[in-house]
C-alpha positions as a Markdown table, in Angstrom:
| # | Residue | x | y | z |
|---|---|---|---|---|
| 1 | Unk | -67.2 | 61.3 | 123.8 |
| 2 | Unk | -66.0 | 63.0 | 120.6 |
| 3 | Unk | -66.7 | 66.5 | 119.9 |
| 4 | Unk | -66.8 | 67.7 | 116.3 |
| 5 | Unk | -66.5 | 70.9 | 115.0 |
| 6 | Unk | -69.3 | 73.1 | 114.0 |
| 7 | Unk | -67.6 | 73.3 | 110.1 |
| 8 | Unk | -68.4 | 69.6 | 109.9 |
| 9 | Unk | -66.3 | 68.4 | 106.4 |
| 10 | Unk | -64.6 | 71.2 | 104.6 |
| 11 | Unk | -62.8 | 69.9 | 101.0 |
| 12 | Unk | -59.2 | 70.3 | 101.3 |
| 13 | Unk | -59.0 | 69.6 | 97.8 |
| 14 | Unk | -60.7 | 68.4 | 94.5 |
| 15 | Unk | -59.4 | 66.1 | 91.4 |
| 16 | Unk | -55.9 | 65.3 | 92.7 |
| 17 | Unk | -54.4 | 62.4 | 90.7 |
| 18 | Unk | -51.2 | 60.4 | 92.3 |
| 19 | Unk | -49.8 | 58.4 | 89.6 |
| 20 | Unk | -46.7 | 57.7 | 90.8 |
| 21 | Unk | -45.1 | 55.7 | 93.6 |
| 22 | Unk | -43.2 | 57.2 | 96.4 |
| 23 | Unk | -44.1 | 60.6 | 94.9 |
| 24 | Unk | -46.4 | 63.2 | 97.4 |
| 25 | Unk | -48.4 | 65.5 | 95.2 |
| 26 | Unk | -49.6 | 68.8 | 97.1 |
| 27 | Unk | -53.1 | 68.4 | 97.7 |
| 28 | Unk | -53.9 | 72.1 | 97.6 |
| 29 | Unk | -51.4 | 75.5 | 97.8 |
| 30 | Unk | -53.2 | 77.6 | 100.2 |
| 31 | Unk | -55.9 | 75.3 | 101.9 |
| 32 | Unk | -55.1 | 74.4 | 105.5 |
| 33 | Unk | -56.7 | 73.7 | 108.8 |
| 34 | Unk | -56.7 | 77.5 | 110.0 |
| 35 | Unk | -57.6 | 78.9 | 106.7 |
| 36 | Unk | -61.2 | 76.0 | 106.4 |
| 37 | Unk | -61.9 | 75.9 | 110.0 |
| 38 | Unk | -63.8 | 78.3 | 112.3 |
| 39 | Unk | -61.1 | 80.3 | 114.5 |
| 40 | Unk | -62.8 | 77.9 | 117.8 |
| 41 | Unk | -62.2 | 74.9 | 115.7 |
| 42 | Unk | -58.5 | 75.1 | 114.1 |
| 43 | Unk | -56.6 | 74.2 | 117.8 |
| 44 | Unk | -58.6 | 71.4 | 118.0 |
| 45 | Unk | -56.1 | 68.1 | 118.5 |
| 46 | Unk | -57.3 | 66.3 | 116.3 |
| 47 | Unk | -58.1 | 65.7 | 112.3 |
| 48 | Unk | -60.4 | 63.2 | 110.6 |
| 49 | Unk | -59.4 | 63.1 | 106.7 |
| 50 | Unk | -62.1 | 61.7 | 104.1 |
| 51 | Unk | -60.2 | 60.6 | 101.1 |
| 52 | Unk | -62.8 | 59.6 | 98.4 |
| 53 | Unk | -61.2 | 57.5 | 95.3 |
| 54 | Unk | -63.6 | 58.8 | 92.1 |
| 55 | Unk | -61.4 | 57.0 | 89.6 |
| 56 | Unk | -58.8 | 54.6 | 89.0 |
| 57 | Unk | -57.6 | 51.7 | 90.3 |
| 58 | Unk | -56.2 | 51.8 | 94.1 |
| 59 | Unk | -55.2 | 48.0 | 94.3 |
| 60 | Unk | -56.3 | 45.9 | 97.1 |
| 61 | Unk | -54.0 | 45.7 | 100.1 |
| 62 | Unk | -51.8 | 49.1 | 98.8 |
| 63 | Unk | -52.1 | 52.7 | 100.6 |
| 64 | Unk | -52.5 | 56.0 | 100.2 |
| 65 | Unk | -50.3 | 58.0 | 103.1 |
| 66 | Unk | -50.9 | 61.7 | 103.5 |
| 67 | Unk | -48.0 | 63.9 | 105.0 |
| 68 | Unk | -48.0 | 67.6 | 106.3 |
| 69 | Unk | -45.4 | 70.0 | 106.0 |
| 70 | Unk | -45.3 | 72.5 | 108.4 |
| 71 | Unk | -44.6 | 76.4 | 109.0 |
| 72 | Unk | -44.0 | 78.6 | 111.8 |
| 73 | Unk | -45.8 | 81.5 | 109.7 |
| 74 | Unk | -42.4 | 82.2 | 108.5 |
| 75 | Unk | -40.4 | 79.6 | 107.4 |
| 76 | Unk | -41.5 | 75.9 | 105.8 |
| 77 | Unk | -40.1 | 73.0 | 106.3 |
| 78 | Unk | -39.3 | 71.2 | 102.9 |
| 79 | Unk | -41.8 | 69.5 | 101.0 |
| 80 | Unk | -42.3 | 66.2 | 100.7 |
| 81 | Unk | -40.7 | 64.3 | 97.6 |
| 82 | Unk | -39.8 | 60.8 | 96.6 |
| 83 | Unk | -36.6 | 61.1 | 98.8 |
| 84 | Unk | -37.7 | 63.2 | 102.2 |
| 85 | Unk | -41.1 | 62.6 | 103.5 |
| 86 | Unk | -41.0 | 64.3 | 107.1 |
| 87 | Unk | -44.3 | 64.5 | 108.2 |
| 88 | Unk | -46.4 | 61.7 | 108.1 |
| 89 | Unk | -49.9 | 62.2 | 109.5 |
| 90 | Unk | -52.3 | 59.6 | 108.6 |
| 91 | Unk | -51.7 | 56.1 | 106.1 |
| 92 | Unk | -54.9 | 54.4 | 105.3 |
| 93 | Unk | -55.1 | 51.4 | 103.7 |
| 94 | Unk | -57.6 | 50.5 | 100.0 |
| 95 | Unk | -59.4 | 47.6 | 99.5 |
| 96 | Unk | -59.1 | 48.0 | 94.7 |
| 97 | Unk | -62.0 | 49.9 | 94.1 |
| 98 | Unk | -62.8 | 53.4 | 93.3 |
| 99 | Unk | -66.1 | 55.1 | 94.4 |
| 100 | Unk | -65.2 | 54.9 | 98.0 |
| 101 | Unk | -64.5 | 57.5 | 100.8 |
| 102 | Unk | -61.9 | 56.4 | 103.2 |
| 103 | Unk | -61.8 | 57.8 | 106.7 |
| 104 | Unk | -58.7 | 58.0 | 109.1 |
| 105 | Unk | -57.8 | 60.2 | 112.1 |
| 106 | Unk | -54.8 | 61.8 | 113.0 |
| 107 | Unk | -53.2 | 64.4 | 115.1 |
| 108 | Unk | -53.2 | 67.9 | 114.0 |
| 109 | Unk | -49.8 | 68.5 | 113.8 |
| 110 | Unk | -50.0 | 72.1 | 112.7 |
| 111 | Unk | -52.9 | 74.7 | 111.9 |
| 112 | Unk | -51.1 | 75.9 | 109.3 |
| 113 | Unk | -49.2 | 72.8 | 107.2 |
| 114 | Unk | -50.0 | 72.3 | 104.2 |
| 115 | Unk | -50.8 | 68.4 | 103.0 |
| 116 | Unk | -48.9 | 66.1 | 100.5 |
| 117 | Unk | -50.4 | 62.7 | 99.2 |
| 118 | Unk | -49.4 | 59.5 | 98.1 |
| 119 | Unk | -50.2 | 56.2 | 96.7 |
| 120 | Unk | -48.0 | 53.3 | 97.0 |
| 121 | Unk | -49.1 | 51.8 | 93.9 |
| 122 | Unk | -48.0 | 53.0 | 90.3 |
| 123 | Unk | -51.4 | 52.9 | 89.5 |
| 124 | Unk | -53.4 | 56.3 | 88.8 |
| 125 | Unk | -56.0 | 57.4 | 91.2 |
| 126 | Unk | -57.6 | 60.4 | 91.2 |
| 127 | Unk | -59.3 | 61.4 | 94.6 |
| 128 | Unk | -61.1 | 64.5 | 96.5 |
| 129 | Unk | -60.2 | 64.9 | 100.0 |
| 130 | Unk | -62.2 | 66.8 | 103.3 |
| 131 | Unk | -61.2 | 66.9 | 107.0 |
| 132 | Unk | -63.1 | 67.5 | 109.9 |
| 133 | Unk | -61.8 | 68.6 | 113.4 |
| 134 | Unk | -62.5 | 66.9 | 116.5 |
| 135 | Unk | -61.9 | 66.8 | 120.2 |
| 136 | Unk | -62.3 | 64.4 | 123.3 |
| 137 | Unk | -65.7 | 66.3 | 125.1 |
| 138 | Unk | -66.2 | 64.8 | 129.4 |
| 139 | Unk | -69.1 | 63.0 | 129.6 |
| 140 | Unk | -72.4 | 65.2 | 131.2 |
């Protein structure tokens, strides 16, 4: 049975547009799991992200793919660009509309990565995105 965290959906970022193919665009400098999550919650193994398409087109049968770059606390790996995409964490697939969420899990790969997106289309979307922490609870 899956557990969720207490903080429930916690916006990793607002109003990020992707206009470009093969291109990740930072979601957001400083939020990451550790910093939005309750300290009990930010270990958890697993992540649900929410991406919610408010405008543009995201064509029918293309994807949006969502990378993380990682830290040690000291040093980062690279960020992802149109050539080096190291991470990848989570691809979910659009159906060409806008004014739809989008939900995919993945595995927390690091507390304190940061996250990258992507559309493979060249078309402009502009989305808000949320995570959520869960965990595999034994049955009472």
């Amino acid at each position: 049975m899956k557990k969720y965290g207490v903080s429930g959906f916690q916006t990793l970022a607002t109003g990020v547009a992707t206009v470009t193919a093969g291109l990740p665009v930072q979601l957001h400098a400083t939020n990451t799991v550790a910093s939005l999550m309750a300290a009990n919650e930010e270990d958890y193994p697993f992540i649900e992200f929410r991406v919610d398409v408010n405008s543009g087109n995201s064509t029918d049968g293309n994807t949006i793919s969502i990378y993380a770059r990682t830290t040690d606390g000291t040093n980062a790996a690279p960020a992802p660009d149109s050539t080096f995409k190291q991470t990848l964490v989570a691809v979910i697939p659009t159906d060409g509309s806008n004014s739809f969420f989008y939900e995919k899990q993945a595995l927390n790969v690091d507390k304190n990565a940061t996250f990258y997106i992507e559309s493979s289309t060249d078309n402009a979307i502009n989305v808000d995105v949320s995570i959520q922490m869960w965990d595999w609870e034994a049955p009472q």
